[in-house]
TIVO-18940 format. One record per atom (N, C-alpha, C, O): residue in three letters; x, y, z. Coordinates in steps of 0.2 Angstrom, whole numbers, padded with zeros to 4 digits, always signed. Atoms other than C-alpha are relative to their C-alpha. Last residue first. Layout:
BEGIN
ALAXYZ
...
//
This chain:
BEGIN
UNK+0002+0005-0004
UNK-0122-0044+0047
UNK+0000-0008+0001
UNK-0001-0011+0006
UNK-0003-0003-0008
UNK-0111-0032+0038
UNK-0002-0005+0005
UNK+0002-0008+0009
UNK-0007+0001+0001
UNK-0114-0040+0020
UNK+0003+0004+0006
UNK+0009+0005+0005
UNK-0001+0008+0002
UNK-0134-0041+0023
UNK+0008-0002-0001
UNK+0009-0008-0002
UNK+0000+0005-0005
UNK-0135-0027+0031
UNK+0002-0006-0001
UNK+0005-0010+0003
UNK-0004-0001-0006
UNK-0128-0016+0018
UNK+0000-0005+0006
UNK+0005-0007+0009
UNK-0005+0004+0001
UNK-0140-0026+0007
UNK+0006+0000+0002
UNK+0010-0004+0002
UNK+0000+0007-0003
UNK-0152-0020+0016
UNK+0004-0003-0002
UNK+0005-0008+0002
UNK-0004-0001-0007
UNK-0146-0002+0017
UNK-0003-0006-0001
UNK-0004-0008+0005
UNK+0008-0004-0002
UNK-0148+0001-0006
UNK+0004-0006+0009
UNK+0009-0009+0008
UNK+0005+0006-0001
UNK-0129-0001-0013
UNK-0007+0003+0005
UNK-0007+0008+0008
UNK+0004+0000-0005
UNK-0121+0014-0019
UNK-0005-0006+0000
UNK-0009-0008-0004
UNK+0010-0002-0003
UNK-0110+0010-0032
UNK-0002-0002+0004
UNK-0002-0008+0006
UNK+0003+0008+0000
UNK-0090+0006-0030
UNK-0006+0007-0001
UNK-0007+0012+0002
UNK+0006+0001-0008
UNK-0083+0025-0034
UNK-0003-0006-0002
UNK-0004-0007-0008
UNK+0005-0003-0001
UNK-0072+0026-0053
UNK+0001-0002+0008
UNK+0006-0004+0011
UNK+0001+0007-0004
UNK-0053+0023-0052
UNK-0009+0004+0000
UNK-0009+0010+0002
UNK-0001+0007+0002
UNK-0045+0033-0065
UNK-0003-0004+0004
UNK-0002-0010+0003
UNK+0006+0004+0002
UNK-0052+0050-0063
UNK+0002-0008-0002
UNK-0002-0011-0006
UNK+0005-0002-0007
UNK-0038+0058-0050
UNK-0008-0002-0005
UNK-0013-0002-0002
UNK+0006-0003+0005
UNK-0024+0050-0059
UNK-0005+0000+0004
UNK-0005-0004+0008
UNK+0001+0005+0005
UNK-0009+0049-0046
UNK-0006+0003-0002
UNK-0009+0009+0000
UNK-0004+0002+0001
UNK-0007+0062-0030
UNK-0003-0005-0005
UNK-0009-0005-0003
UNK+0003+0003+0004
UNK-0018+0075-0020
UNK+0005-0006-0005
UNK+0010-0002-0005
UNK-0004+0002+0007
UNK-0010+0083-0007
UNK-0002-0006-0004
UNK-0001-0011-0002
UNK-0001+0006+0003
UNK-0024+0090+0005
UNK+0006+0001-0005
UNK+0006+0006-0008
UNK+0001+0000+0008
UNK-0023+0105+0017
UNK+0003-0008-0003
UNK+0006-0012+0000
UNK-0002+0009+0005
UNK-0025+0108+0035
UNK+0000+0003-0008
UNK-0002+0007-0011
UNK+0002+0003+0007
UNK-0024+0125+0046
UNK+0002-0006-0002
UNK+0007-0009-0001
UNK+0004-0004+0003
UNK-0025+0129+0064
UNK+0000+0000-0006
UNK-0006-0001-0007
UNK+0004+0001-0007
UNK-0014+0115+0074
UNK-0006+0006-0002
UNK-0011+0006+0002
UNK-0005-0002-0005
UNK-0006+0107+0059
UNK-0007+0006+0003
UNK-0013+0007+0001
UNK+0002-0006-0003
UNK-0016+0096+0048
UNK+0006+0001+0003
UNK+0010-0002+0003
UNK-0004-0004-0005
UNK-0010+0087+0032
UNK-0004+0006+0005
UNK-0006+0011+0004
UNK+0003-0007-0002
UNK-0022+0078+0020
UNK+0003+0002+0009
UNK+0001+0001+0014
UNK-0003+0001-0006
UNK-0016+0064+0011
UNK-0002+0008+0002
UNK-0003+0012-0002
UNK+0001-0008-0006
UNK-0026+0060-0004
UNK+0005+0000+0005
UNK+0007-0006+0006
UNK+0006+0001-0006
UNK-0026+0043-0016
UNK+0004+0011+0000
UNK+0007+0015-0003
UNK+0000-0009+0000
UNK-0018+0038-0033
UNK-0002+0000+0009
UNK-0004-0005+0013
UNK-0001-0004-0007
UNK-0012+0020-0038
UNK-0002+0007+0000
UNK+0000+0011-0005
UNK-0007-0003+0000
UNK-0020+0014-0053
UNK+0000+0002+0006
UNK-0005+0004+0009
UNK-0004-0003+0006
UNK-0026+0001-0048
UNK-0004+0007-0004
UNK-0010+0006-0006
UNK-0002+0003+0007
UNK-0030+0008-0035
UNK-0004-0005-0003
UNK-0010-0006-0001
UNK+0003+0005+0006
UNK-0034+0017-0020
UNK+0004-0001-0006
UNK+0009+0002-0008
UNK-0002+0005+0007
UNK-0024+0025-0006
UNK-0006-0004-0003
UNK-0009-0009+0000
UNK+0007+0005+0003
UNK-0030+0035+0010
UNK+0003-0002-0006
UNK+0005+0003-0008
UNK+0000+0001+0006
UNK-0018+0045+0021
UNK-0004-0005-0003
UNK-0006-0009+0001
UNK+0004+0004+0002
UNK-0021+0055+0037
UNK+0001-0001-0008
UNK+0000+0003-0013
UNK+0003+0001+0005
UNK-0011+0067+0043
UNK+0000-0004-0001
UNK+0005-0007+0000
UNK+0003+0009+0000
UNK-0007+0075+0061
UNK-0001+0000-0009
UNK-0001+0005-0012
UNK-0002+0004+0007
UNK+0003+0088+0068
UNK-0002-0005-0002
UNK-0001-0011+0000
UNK+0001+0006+0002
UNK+0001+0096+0086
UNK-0002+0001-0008
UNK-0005+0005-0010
UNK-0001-0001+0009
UNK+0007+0112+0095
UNK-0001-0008-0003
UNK+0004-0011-0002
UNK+0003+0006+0000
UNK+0004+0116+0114
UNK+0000-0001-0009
UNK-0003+0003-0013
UNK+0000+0002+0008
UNK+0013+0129+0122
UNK+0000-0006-0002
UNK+0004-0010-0001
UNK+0000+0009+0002
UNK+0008+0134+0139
UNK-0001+0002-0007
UNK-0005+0006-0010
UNK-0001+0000+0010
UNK+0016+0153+0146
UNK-0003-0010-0002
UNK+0000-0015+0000
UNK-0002+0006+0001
UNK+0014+0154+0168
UNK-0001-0001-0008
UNK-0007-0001-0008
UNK+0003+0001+0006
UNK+0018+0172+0174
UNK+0002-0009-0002
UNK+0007-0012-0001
UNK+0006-0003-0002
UNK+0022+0176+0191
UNK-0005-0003-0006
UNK-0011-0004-0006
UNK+0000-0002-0008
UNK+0043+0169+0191
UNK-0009+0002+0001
UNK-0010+0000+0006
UNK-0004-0005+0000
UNK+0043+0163+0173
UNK-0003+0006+0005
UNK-0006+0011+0003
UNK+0003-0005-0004
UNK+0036+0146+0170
UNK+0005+0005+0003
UNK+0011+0004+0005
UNK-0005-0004-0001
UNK+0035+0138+0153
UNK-0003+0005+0006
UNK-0008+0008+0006
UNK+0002-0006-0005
UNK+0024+0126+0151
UNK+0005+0002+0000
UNK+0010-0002-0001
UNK-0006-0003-0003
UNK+0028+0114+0135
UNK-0004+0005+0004
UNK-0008+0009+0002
UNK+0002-0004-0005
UNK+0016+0102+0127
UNK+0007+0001+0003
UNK+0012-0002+0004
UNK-0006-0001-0001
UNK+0021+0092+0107
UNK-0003+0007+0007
UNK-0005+0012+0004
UNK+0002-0006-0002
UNK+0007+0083+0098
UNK+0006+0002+0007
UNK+0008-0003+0010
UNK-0004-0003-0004
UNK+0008+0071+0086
UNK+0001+0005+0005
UNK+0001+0011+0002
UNK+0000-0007-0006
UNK-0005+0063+0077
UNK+0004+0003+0003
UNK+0000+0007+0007
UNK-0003-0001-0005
UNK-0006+0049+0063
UNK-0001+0006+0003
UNK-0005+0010+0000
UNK-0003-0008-0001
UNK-0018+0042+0049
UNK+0006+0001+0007
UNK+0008-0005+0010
UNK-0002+0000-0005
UNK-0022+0028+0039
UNK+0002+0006+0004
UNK+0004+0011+0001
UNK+0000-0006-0003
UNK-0032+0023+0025
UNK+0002-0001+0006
UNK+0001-0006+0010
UNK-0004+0004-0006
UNK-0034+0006+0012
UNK+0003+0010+0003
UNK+0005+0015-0001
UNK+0000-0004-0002
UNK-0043+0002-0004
UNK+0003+0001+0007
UNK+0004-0004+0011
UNK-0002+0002-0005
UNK-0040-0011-0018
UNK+0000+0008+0004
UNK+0002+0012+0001
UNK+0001-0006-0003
UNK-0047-0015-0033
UNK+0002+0000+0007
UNK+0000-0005+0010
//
């Protein structure tokens, strides 16, 4: 089983100055994708500068969730 996530950002700044008046535009693009498998499926979740939305991808019940482990044992395979 294998998991793995990454994202990107873009963002694109322009003043515009026009004799008394100064206009700034400022517009940024980002998404974030996440992959699990076998079977491959995962998420990617597209922002732009006021709304986002996910695209969802491969079988969406094939890979259960690892189970929740209790926080010492957390500790014990982080420390």
């Amino acid at each position: 089983m294998f998991t793995a996530s990454g994202g990107i950002n873009v963002g694109v700044r322009y003043t515009l100055d026009l004799w008394f008046v100064t206009i700034y535009i400022n517009i940024q693009v980002g998404a974030t994708l996440f992959l699990q498998g076998p079977p491959f499926q995962g998420v990617c979740h597209v922002n732009f500068w006021v709304f986002g939305f996910d695209i969802a991808f491969g079988p969406s019940d094939a890979v259960e969730s690892p189970a929740p482990i209790q926080l010492l044992e957390f500790y014990r395979l982080t420390l």
